[in-house]
C-alpha positions, -999 to 999 in steps of 0.1 A, spaced: -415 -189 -195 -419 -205 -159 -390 -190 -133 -379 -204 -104 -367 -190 -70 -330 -199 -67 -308 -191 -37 -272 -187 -35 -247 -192 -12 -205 -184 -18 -186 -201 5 -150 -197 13 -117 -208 30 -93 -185 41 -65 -207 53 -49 -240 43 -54 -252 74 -97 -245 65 -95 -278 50 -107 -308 63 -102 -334 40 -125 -366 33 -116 -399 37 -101 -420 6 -122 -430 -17 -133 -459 -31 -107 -483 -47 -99 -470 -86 -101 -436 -86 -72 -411 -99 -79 -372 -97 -56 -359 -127 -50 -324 -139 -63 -319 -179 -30 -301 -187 -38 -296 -224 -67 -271 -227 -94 -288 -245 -129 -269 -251 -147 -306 -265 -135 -322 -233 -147 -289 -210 -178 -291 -226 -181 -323 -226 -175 -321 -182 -200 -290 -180 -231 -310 -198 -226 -342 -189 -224 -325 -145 -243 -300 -150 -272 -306 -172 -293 -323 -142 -287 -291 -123 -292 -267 -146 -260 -256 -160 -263 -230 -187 -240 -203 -183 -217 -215 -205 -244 -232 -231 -239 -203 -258 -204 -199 -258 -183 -211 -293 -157 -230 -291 -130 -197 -293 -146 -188 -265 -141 -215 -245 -106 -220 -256 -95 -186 -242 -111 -190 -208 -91 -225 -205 -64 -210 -218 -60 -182 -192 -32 -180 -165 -43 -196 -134 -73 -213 -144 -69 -257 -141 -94 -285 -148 -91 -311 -126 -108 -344 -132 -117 -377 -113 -116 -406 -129 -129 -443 -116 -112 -471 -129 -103 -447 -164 -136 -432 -168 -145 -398 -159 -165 -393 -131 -164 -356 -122 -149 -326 -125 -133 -294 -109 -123 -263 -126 -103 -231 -105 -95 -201 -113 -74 -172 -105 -85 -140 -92 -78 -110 -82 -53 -104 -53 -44 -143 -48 -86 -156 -50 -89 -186 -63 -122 -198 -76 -138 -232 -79 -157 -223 -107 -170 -258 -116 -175 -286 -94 -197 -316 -97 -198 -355 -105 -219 -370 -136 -248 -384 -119 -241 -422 -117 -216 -415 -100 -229 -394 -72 -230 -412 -34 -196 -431 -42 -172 -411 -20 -156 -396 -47 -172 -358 -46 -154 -353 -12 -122 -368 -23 -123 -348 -51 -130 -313 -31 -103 -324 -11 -82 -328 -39 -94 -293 -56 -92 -269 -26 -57 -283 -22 -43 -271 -56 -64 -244 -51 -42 -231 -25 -11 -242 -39 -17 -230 -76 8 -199 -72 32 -227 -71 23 -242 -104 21 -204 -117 48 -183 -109 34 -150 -125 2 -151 -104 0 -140 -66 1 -166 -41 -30 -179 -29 -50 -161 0 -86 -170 -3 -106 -200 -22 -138 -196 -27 -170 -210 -41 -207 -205 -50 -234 -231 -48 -272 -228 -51 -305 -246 -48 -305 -257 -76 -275 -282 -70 -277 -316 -56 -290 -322 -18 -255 -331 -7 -233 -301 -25 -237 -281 8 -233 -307 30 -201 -315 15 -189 -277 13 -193 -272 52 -173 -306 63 -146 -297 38 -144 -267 60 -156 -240 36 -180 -212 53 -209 -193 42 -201 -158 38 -229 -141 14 -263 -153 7 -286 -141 -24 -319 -154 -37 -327 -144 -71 -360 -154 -92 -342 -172 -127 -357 -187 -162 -367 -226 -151 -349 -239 -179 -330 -273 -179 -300 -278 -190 -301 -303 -226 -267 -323 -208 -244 -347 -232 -279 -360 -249 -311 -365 -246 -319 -395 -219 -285 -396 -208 -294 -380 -171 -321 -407 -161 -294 -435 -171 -279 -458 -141 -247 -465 -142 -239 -507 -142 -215 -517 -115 -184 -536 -124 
């Protein structure tokens, strides 16, 4: 099997006041919080964002499995939708000592260069730091943070850094090139027709 050089970079807020939102984005888009954990829907968000970029991690899990990690305290799906379909997704989760993680974030691909990814960071790192509200059992919110790699799209960093996220650990690992199936076969190289 083939590998691939692959660097990774976390990033992290450790303020509120860290974030710089994005402007508004386009007319008929809604972020909503997925309040009933649903594994079909997760997976469903992870191939259909991911599987251009490699996504695998979660690949072999059952569906058990992935009901108990969206079933955990602290951990939120948060999804964009333009004009009721869904365009992308964010998924946090609660750490350790008030960390909050954006495990998962990403649009489906015809749907990238719309303005909705930064309107939808904008939208995560904000209940990111105010999930302790929504969660009374967990610690309030001190950091948010974030991983992204070279394997993601050409403007994941770029919207990271004007969010106001900073790099604070760099790795670069050599990994199995192996891509990612997404919803179907075909359905990455599909455009998306405009209303």
């Amino acid at each position: 099997m083939s590998t691939i050089t692959v660097t990774t970079w976390s990033l992290r807020q450790t303020s509120p006041a860290d974030l710089r939102p994005a402007r508004g984005p386009v007319a008929g888009v809604r972020i909503v919080r997925a309040e009933v954990p649903s594994p079909e829907f997760s997976r469903f968000l992870y191939t259909a964002v991911g599987g251009d970029v490699r996504w695998t991690d979660r690949l072999g899990l059952g569906y058990e499995q992935w009901a108990a990690l969206l079933a955990a305290p602290g951990v939120e799906t948060w999804v964009a939708y333009e004009n009721g379909t869904p365009a992308g997704y964010a998924e946090l989760a609660a750490g350790a000592d008030g960390a909050v993680e954006i495990v998962y974030f990403g649009l489906l691909p015809a749907f990238r260069g719309r303005r909705i990814g930064g309107h939808l960071l904008t939208c995560a790192t904000a209940r990111a730091w105010d999930l302790g509200e929504r969660w009374p059992e967990l610690s309030a919110t001190r950091t948010v943070w974030l991983h992204t790699c070279s394997k993601d799209g050409p403007h994941a960093m770029g919207n990271y850094l004007r969010r106001g996220f900073t790099v604070f650990d760099t790795t670069v690992e050599r990994e199995p090139d192996v891509l990612s199936p997404g919803p179907w076969p075909g359905a990455l190289s599909r455009p998306l027709s405009q209303p």
